[in-house]
C-alpha positions as CSV (number, residue, x, y, z in Angstrom):
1,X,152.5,76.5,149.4
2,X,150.2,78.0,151.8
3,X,146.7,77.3,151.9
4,X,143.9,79.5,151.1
5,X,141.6,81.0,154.0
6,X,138.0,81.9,153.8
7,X,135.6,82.8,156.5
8,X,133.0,80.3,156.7
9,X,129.6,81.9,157.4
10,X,126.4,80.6,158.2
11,X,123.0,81.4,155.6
12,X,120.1,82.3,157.9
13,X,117.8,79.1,156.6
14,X,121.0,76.5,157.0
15,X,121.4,77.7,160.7
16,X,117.5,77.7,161.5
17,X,117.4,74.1,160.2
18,X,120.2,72.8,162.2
19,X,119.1,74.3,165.2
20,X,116.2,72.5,164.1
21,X,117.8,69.6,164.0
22,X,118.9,69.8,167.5
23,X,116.5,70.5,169.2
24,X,114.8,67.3,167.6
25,X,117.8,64.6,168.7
26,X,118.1,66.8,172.0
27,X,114.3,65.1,173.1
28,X,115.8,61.7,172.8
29,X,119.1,63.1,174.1
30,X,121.0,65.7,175.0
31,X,124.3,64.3,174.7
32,X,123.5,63.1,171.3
33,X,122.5,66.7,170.2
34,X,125.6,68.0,171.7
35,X,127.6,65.7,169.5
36,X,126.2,66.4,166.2
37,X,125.9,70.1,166.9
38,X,130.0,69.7,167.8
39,X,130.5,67.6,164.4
40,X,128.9,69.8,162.4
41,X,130.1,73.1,163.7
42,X,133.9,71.7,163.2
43,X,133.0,70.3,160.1
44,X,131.5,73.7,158.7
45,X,135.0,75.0,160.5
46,X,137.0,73.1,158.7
47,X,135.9,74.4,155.2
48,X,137.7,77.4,156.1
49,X,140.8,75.7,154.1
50,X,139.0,72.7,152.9
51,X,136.8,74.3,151.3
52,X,137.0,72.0,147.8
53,X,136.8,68.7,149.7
54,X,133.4,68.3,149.6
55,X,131.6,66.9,146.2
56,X,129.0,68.8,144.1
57,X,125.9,68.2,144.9
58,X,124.6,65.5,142.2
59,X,121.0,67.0,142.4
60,X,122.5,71.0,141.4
61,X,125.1,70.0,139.1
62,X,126.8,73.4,140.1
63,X,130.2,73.1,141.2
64,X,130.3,75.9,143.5
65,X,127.8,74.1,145.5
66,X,129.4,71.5,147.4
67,X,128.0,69.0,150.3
68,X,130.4,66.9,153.1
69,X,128.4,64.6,155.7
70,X,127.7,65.2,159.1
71,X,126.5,61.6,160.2
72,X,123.2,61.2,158.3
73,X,123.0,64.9,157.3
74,X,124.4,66.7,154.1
75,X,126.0,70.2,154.9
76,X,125.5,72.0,151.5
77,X,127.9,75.1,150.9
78,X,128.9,77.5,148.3
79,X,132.4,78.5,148.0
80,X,133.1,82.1,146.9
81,X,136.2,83.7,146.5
82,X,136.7,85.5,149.9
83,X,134.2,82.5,152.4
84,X,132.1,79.7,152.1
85,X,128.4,79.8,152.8
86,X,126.9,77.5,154.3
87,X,123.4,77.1,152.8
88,X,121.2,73.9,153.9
89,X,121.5,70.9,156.6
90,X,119.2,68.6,155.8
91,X,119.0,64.8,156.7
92,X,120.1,62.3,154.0
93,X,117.1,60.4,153.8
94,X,115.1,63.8,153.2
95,X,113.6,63.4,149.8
96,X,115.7,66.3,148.0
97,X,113.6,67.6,145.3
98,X,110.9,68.1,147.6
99,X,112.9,70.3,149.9
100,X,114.6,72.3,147.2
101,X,111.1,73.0,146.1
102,X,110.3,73.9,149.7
103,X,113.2,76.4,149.9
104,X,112.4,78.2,146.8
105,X,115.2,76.5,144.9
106,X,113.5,75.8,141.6
């Protein structure tokens, strides 16, 4: 059976915060900044027929939301029928509620 492929696209906030994100680890480190932005850009990749692999997101409780970890960070994606968006990148040990407040989530 083949699988199902979906473009996987970026959401304007989810690519602002991981170049955010970058730019952050790339003052300690450049190398370390090039090896997360590689993770999670072949993570996000990979969702392109893997997009179910991830879980839901405990905090949404909507299972077309689903999140996969990037080291410490939680990639947060909607699958929909033709790609999966990519909507947030946001650390693990962010408190959650807060940001989804943050992001007009509520």
């Amino acid at each position: 059976m083949a699988s199902r492929v979906r473009a996987v696209v970026w959401s304007e906030s989810a690519q602002r915060a991981l170049d955010e994100v970058i730019e952050y680890i790339a003052n300690d480190s450049r190398a370390a900044a090039g090896h997360v932005l590689e993770a999670a850009l072949d993570v996000a990749a990979s969702l392109a027929t893997l997009s179910e692999r991830g879980r839901v997101v405990p905090e949404l409780e909507d299972p077309a939301i689903r999140e996969v970890f990037v080291f410490r960070y939680r990639l947060m994606y909607r699958v929909e029928e033709a790609r999966v968006v990519v909507v947030a990148f946001v650390h693990g040990a962010r408190d959650f509620a807060a940001w989804r407040t943050n992001q007009g989530l509520e």
